[in-house]
Every structure is written in C-alpha cells, then in structure tokens.
C-alpha positions as CSV (number, residue, x, y, z in Angstrom):
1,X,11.8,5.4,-3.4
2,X,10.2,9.0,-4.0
3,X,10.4,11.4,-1.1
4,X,7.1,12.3,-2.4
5,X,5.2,11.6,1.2
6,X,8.2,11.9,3.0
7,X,8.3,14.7,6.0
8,X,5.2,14.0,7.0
9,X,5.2,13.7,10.8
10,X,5.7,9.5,12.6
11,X,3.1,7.4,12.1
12,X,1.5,8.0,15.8
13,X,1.4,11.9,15.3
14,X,0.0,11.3,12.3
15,X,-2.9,9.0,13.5
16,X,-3.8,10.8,17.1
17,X,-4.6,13.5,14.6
18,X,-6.7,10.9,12.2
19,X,-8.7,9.0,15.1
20,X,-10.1,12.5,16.3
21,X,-11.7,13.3,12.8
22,X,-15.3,11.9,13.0
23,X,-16.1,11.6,9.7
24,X,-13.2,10.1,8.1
25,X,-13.9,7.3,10.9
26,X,-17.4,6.8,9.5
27,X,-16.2,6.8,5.8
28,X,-13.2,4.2,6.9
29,X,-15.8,1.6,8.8
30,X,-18.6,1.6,6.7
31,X,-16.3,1.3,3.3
32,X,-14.1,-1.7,4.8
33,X,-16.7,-3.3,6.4
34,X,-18.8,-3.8,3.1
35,X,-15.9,-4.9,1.2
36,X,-14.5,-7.2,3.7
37,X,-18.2,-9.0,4.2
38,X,-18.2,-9.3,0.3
39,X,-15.0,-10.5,-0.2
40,X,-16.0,-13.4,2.6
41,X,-18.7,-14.3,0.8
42,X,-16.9,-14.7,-2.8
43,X,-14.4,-16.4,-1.1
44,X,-16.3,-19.1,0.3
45,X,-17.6,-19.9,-3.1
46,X,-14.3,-21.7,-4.0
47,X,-14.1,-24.8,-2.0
48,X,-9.9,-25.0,-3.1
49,X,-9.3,-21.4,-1.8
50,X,-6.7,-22.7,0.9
51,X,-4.8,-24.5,-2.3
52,X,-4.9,-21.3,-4.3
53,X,-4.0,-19.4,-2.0
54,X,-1.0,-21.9,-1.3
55,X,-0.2,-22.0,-5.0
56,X,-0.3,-18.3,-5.2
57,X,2.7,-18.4,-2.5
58,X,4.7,-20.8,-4.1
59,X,4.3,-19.3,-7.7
60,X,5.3,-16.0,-6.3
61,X,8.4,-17.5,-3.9
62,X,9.9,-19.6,-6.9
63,X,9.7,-16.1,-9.4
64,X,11.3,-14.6,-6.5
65,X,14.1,-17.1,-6.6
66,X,14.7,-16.9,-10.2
67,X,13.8,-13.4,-10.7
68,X,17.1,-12.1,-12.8
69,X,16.1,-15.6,-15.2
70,X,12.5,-14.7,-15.4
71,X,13.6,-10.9,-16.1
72,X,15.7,-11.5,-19.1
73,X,13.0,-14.0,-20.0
74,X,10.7,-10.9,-20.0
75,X,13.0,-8.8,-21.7
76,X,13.5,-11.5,-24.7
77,X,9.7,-11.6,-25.3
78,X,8.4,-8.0,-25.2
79,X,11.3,-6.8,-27.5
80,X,10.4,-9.8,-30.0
81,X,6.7,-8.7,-29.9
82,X,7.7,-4.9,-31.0
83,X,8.3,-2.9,-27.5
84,X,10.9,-1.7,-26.0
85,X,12.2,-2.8,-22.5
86,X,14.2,0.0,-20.4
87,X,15.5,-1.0,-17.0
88,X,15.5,1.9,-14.1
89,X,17.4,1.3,-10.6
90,X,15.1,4.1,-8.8
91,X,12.9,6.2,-9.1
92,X,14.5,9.4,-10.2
93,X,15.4,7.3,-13.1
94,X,12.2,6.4,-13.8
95,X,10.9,9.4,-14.2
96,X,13.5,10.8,-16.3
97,X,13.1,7.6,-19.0
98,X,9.3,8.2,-18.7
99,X,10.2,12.1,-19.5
100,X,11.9,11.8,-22.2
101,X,9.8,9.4,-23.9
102,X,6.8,11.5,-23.7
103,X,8.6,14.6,-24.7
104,X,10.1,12.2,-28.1
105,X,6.4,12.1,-29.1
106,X,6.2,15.8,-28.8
107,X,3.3,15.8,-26.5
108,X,2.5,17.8,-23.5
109,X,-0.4,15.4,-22.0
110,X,-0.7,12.0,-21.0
111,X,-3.7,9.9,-20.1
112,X,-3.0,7.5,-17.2
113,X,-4.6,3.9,-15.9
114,X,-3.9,3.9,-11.9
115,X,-0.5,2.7,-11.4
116,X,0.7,2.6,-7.8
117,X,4.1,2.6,-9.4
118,X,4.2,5.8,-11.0
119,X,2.2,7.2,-7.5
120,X,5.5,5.7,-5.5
121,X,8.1,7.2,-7.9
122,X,5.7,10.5,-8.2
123,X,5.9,10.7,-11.9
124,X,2.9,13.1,-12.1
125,X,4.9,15.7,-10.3
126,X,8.1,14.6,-12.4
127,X,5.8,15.2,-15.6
128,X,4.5,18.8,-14.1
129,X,7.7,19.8,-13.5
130,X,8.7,18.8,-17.5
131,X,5.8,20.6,-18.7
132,X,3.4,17.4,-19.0
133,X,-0.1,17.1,-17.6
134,X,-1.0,13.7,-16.8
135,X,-4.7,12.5,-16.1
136,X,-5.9,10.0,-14.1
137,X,-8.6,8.5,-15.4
138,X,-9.9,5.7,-12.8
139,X,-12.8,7.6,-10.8
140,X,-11.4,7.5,-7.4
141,X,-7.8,8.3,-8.9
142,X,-10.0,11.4,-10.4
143,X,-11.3,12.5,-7.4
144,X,-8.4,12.7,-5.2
145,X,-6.4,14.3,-8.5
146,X,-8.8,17.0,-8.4
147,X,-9.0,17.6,-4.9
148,X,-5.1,18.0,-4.7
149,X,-5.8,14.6,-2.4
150,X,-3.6,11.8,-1.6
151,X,-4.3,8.3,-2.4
152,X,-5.7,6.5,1.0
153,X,-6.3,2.9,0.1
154,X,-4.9,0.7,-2.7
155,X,-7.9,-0.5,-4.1
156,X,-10.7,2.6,-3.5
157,X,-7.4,5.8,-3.6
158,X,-10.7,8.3,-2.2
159,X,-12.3,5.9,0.5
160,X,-12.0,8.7,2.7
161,X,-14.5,11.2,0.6
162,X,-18.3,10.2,0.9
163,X,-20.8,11.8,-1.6
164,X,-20.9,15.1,-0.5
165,X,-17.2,15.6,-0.7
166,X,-16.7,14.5,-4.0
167,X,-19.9,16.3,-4.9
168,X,-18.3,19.8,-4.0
169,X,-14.8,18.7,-5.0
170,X,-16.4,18.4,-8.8
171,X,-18.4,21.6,-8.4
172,X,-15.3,23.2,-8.0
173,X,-12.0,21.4,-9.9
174,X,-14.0,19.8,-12.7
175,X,-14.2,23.3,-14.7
176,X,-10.2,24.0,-14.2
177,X,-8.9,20.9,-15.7
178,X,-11.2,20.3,-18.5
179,X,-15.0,19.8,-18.9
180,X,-17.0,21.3,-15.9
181,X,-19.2,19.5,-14.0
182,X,-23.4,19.9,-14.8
183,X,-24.9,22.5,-13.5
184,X,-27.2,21.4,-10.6
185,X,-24.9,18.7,-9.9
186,X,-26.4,16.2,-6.5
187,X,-24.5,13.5,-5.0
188,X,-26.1,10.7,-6.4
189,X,-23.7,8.4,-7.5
190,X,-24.9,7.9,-10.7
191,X,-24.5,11.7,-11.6
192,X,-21.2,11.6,-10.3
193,X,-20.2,9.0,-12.0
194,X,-22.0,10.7,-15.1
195,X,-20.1,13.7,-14.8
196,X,-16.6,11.9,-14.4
197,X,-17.3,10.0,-17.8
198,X,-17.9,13.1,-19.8
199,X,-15.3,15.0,-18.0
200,X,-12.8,12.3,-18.8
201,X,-14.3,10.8,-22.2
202,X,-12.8,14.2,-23.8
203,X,-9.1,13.3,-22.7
204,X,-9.7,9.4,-23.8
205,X,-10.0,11.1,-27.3
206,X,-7.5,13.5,-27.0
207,X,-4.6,11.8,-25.9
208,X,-1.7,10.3,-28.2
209,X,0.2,9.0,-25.0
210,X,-0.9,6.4,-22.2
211,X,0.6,5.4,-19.2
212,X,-0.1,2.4,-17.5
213,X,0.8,0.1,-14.5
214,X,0.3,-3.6,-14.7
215,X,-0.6,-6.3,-12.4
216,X,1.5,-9.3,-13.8
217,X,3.5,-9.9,-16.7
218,X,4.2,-13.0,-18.1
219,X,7.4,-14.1,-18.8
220,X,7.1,-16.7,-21.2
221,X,5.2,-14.0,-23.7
222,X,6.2,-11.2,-23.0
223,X,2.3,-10.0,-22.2
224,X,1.1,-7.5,-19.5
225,X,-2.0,-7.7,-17.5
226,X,-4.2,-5.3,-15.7
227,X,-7.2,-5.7,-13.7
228,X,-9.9,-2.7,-14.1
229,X,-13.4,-2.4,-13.2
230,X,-14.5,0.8,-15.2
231,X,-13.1,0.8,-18.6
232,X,-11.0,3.6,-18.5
233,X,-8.1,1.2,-18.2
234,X,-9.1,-0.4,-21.7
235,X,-9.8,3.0,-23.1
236,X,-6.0,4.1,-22.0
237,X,-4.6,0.9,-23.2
238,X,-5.7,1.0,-26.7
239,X,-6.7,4.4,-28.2
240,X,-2.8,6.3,-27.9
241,X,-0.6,6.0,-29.9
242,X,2.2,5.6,-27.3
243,X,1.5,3.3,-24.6
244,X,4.0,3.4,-21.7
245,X,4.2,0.7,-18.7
246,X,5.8,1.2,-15.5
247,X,6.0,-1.9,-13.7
248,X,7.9,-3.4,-10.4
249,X,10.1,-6.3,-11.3
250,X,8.8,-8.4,-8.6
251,X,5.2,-8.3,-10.5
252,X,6.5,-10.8,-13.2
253,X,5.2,-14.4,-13.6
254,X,6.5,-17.3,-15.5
255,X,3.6,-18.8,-17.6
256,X,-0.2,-18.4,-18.6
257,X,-0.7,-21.5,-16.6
258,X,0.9,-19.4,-13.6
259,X,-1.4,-16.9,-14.1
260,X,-4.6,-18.6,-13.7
261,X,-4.4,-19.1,-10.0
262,X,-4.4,-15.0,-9.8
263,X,-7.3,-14.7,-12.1
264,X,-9.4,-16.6,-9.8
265,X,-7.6,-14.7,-6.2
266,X,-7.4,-11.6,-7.0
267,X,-10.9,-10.3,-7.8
268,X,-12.5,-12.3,-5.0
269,X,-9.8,-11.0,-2.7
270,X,-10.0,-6.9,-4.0
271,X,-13.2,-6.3,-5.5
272,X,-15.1,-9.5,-4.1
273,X,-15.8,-10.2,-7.8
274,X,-15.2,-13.8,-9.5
275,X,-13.7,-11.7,-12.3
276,X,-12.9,-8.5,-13.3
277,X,-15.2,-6.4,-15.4
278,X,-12.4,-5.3,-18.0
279,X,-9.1,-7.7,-17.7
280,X,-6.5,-6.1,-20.3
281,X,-3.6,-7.8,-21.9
282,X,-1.2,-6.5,-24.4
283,X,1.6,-8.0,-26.1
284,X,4.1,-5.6,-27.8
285,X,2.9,-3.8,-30.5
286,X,0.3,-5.1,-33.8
287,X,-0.4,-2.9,-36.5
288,X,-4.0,-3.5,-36.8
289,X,-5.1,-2.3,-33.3
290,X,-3.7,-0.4,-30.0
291,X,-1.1,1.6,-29.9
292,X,1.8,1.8,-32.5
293,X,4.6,2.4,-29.4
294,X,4.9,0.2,-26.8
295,X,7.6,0.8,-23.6
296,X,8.5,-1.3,-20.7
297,X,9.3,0.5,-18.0
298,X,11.0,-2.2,-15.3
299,X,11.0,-0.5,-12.0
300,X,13.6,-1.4,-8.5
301,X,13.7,1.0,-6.7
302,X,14.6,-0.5,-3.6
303,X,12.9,-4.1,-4.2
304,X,16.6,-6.0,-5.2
305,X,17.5,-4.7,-1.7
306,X,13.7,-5.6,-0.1
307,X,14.6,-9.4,-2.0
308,X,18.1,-9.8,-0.2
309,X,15.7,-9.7,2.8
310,X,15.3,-13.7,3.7
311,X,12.2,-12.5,6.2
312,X,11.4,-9.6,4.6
313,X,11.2,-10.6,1.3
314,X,7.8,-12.0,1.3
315,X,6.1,-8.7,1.0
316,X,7.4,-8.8,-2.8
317,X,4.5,-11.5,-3.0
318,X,2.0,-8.7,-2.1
319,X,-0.6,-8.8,-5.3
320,X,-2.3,-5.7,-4.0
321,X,-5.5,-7.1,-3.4
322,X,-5.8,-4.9,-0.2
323,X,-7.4,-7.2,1.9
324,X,-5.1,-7.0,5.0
325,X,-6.5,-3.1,4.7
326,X,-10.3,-4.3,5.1
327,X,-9.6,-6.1,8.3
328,X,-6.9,-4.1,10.0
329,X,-8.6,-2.8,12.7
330,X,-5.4,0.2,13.0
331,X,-6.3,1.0,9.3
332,X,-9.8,1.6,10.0
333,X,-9.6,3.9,12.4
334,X,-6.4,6.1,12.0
335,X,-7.0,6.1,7.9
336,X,-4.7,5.3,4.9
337,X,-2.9,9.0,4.8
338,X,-1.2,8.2,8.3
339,X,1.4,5.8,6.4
340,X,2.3,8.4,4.8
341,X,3.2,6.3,1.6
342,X,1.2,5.4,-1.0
343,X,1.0,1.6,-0.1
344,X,-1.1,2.6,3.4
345,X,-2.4,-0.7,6.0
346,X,-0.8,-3.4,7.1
347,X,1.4,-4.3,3.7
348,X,2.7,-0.9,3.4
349,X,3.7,-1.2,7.3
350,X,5.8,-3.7,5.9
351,X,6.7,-2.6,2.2
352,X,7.4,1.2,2.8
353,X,10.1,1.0,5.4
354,X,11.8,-2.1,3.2
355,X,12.1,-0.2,0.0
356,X,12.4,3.2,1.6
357,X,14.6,2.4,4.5
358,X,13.7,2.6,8.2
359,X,16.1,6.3,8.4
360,X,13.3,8.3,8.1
361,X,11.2,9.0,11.6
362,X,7.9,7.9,9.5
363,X,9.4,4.7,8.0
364,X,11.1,4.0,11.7
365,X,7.5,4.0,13.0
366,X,5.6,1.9,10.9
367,X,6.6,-1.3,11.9
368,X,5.0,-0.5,15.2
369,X,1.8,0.8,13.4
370,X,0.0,-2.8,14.2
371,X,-1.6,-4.5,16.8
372,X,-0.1,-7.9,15.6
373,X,-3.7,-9.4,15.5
374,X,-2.9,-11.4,12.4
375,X,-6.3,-10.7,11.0
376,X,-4.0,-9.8,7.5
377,X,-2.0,-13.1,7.5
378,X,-5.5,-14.9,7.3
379,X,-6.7,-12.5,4.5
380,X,-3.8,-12.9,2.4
381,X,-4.4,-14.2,-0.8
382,X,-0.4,-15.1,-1.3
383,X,0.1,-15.9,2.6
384,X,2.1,-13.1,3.3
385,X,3.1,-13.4,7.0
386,X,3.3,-9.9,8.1
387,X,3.0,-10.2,11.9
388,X,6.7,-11.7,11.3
389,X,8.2,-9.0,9.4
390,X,6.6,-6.3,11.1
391,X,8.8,-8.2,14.2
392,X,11.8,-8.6,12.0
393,X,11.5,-4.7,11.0
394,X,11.0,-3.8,14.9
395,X,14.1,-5.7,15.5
396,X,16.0,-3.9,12.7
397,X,14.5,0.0,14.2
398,X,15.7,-1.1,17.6
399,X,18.9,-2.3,16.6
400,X,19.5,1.3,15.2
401,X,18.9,2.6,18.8
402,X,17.7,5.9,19.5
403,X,16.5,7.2,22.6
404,X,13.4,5.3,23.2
405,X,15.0,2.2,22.2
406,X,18.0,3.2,24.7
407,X,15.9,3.3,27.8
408,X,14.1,0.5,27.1
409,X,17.2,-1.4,26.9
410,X,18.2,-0.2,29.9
411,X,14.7,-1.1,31.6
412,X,15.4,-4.6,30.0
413,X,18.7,-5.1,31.7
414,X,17.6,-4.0,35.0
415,X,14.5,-6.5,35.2
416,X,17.0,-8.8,34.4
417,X,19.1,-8.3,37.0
418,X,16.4,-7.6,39.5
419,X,15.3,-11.6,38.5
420,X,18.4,-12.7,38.6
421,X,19.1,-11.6,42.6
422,X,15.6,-12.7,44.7
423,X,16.4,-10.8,48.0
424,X,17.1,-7.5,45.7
425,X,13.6,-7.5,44.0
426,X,11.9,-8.7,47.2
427,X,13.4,-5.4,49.0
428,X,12.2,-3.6,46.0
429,X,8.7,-5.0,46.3
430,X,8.7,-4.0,49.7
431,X,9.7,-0.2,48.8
432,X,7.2,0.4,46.1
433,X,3.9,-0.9,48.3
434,X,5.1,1.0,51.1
435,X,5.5,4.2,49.0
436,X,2.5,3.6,46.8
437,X,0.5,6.7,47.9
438,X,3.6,8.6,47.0
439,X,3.3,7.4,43.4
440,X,2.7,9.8,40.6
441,X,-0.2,8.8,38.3
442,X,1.6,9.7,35.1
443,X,5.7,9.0,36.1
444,X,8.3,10.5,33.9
445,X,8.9,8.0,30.7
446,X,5.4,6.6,30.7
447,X,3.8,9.0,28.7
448,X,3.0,7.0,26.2
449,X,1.1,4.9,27.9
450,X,-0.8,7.5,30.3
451,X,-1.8,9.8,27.4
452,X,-4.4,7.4,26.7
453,X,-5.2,4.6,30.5
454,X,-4.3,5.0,33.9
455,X,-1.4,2.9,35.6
456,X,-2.9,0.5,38.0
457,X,-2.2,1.1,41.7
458,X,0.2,-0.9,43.4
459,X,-1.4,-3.2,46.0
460,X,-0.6,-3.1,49.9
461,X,1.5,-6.1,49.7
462,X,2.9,-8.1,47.1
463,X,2.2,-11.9,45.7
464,X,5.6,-12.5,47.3
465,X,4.3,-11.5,50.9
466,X,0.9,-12.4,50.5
467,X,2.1,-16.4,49.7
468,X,4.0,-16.3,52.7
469,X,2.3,-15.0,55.0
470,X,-0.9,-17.1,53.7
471,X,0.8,-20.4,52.2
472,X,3.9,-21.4,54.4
C-alpha cells in the first residue's frame, strides 16, 4: 500500500489531538448524525433488508472464493469488448502503468471521478511527480484538493470543512488552479456549489484523459459500474478520449443478476437514497459514443494477502457504503484524518492494517482504535463482522510483542498465579488495604489510564475479610 499517510503519529496521538478541536467535533456530529437518521429511514422502507443484506454477504463470500476464476472471467470480457486489462501487484506498479499510459496519449492533465483506489496507491502525487496534473472533479474531492486537505470520510472526503471553510478555501485556491472563484463569493451552498461547476466545467471540456474508480464490475460482461450523485462522474466517463480504471480485484461480481442486490443496498446504506442520481456503466469501448481508449487497471496491493486471512478476509466484502463511520461513536469524535489512511472509521481500523501490515506504529494501533460496541456490524450492508477482526488483528499486534504488550503479559501471568495459590493473594489483599493511604493516585504503568479517570481507592478490608468476618 502507498506510504502516502504513513509517519503520521499512532492512532491515540493522533486523536487526543483531534477530540480537543472544537469545531471539527461539531462538523463530525452534526454531518453523521443526519446521514445516519436518513439512512434509518430509507432502510426501513425495504421490508427484505435483512435478506439483502444476507445475500450481499454470500454474493461477496462466494466471489471471494473463486476470485482468480471470476478474474480471468473479467479479463476475457473487457478485452472482447475493446479495452485493455493490465494486472498491477502494488501500488508502485500501479502508478507506473497509469504513468505511462497517460504520457502514450501525450497529455499533461487528467480529469479524475473519486477513486479511493488511486487515493490509497497516491497516484495524484505519482502523476505530479511525472509532470501530470490530475483533477478531481467530485465537490468534496475538490475541496480538500484545493485546500492541500486529506480525504476524512469515504463517502463526504471534506466532512470536516463547514461553509465557511470551503468558502475561504475557494476565495483563495480557486484562481491558482483554473477559473477563480466570483467575486463576492458567500457561503451559501448553492454559490458554492455554483462556483465549483464553472470552475470544473472548463476542465470537463478540456481534458482528453479520465480516470476513474469503480464500484463493481461484472464478470460475466466485462462492464464497470460507478455510483455518483453529481454528474461529474458521467461527465469524466464519457467526454475523454482515454478513459482509465483503477479498480481492487475484490470489487468484481459474477452477474447482472448479482448486481441487483447492490443497486438496492448501497444508496440506502451511503447516501440514504433508493438510487443513485447518475449510475454509470461502460463496457469496453463503441465507436459511436465515450471514449475511444479504454484501460483496466486491476489493483492487489496487499488484498491476495488480506484474502489468505480466514477472519480477516471479510473486510474484502466492504462495499464502501460508510455506514459503520455514521455510527462509530470513536469516528465521530476523534475525526477521519486520525486513521491516518484514506479508508478512516471502523472498516479502515480493519482494512488498513491488513493490506498495509501491522509494522508500522499507526497500523499497530488501529486495531485498538474501537470501543467494540458493534454498532458497525449492525449497519453493515454485507455483514461484515468487524468487532471480530479488530480481536483477530489485536491478537496478531500482541503476538508481535513490544513493550506494552510485554508487561501486560507479565501482569497476566502473575494474576494467574496469584489465583492459582489462595493464601498468596489473601496476604496480598491484606498488604494493599493496609497500605492504601500510601498509594499513589497515578502509579508507574498506568498512565494510560490516569491521563484521563482516577483509580478508585482501595477499601479498608477486602470482600475476602469482609465475608468472613460477616458470613461464617
């Protein structure tokens, strides 16, 4: 995976500093709390949502099983429709297939639809460093471009701006990377949102090369899919000349009739909509309409390793709906940047550190970056159970050791033995109430606890005495 967010301090640094800025807090609650009471109420329209959301599971765990057949399946199709499939282990790869093919056209810009792909491999920085500018054209992707942001939330990148912010952020950006924003520019959202489509409506018409994500393909046809709510997806998938997909092999699907079950979960479960405003699907090439060039970028980068996982694996489900981010109550107040990965919340707790590895101190830490409330397993549109992995990937971070893990191994073996030997723990009972005023109130190796409550004070006498004294 791209080192992109990578040396950015452990998820807990990162979020004491997060839970003290006041108006990220507010942005966070108020945005997840409307979507999350929206999506409720779409989702209770569909009296069969339980059996979707079962079939979405099973669809997903049987392509998962036959992935390399429904692969080659892929393959077969999109080359027989006119594209080209190219196959890239990681993400350096990636970027240099991606490279080269925009540089083959002889362009130096590139219009893009948001991809979480191409954000997790960093192409935009691998196309800078070419010599390409690449613009994003979905609004909130726009506004964190601009701003020299990070993306903060799979479904709404910018949901940690309000108004004002992206206000000033187009006052001042707008004019360096194309059309300026209007003079006397306010932050209502419909002059913002003015201002984005001229800014961008310029490089729609410009641009000979798009790139592009997708949310399924479909095996059996070889087509692509991607679910858009502004247009600016459409307008990237048709007008270039050269349309270029990066993709994650696990988002393949077997058939159209597959595919249904998605079209009905995921806009109730991301936008709370029973469909998508624009949903695009191309199939290779035609030369009547779209783009002359099409080419499949299929991405690993780290997901045959995730799949070898037999607990882990079911994060590959993940539709990235980003539901499990509405209700996470850690999410909400520490803020998508804290991950520091582009997939933040509760699925990227789970994803990052699989495709990643847990080496880093920030992938090491996300695991634990949960309260285990299970509030995402009920959200999950494909049932992904992620109070277990984030246990399984615990498991695997303490397994590596370290020193926190150390001592608490130790602490672990010592209770043990204190349980095993009666007399021994009674005489240590007795110690500690006897000594209790002697106690310091934050005692070395509790830090992490005492930054933030108090220890409760030993009592003058233990359960242990108390019973006999009282019950014998």
């Amino acid at each position: 995976m791209s080192g992109t967010y990578l040396g950015m301090p452990s998820f807990p640094r990162a979020a004491r500093d997060a839970v003290h800025d006041v108006t990220l807090r507010a942005n966070l609650r108020h945005a997840t709390h409307t979507i999350r009471d929206k999506r409720a109420k779409a989702v209770a329209e569909l009296a069969d949502w339980a059996q979707l959301r079962e079939a979405g599971k099973q669809i997903k765990n049987h392509t998962l099983r036959h992935l390399d057949r429904y692969l080659e399946q892929l393959e077969s199709a999109v080359t027989e429709a006119g594209g080209t499939v190219h196959w890239a282990a990681d993400a350096d790869e990636a970027n240099r297939i991606v490279a080269d093919l925009v540089k083959a056209t002889g362009e130096s810009e590139v219009v893009k639809v948001k991809s979480m792909a191409t954000q997790e491999i960093g192409l935009n920085e691998a196309l800078e460093a070419e010599g390409i500018s690449a613009y994003e054209t979905d609004l909130a992707e726009l506004i964190v471009q601009l701003g020299r942001d990070r993306p903060s939330h799979i479904l709404v990148p910018a949901i940690h701006r309000n108004r004002g912010e992206i206000r000033d952020i187009f006052r001042k950006k707008m004019g360096s990377w194309g059309r300026a924003a209007p003079e006397g520019l306010t932050d209502t959202p419909s002059e913002l949102a003015e201002a984005a489509r001229l800014h961008l409506r310029e490089k729609f018409l410009r641009a000979k090369v798009g790139i592009s994500g997708a949310n399924f393909m479909v095996a059996e046809t070889g087509t692509l899919v991607v679910f858009e709510s502004e247009g600016n997806g459409r307008m990237c998938l048709t007008l270039p000349e050269t349309l270029i997909s990066v993709v994650g092999i696990e988002k393949v699907v077997p058939t159209w009739r597959d595919l249904e079950v998605f079209l009905q979960t995921l806009p109730r479960s991301s936008t709370a909509e029973r469909m998508n405003p624009y949903t695009s699907m191309w199939t290779g090439t035609a030369d009547a309409d779209g783009p002359r060039t099409f080419h499949l970028v299929l991405l690993d980068n780290g997901r045959t390793e995730t799949l070898a996982d037999e607990v882990g694996r079911q994060a590959l489900r993940c539709i990235r709906c980003s539901a499990c981010l509405n209700v996470c109550p850690v999410y909400e107040r520490a803020g998508g940047h804290a991950y520091g990965s582009v997939y933040p919340g509760p699925i990227g707790a789970i994803l990052s550190p699989q495709l990643r590895g847990i080496q880093s101190e920030i992938d090491a830490s996300l695991p634990y970056a949960s309260s285990l409330c299970g509030a995402c397993y009920e959200v999950c549109p494909v049932a992904i159970d992620i109070p277990e992995v984030l246990v399984h990937l615990r498991e695997k971070v303490a397994d590596r050791g370290g020193k926190g893990h150390r001592l608490e191994k130790a602490a672990i073996k010592a209770a043990g033995w204190a349980l095993d030997h009666p007399a021994a723990l009674a005489a240590g009972e007795r110690f500690a109430s006897r000594t209790r005023k002697l106690h310091p109130k934050r005692p070395l190796g509790a830090g992490a606890w005492t930054a933030n409550r108090e220890l409760p004070e030993l009592p003058a006498q233990s359960f242990r005495a108390w019973w006999k004294k009282n019950r014998t």
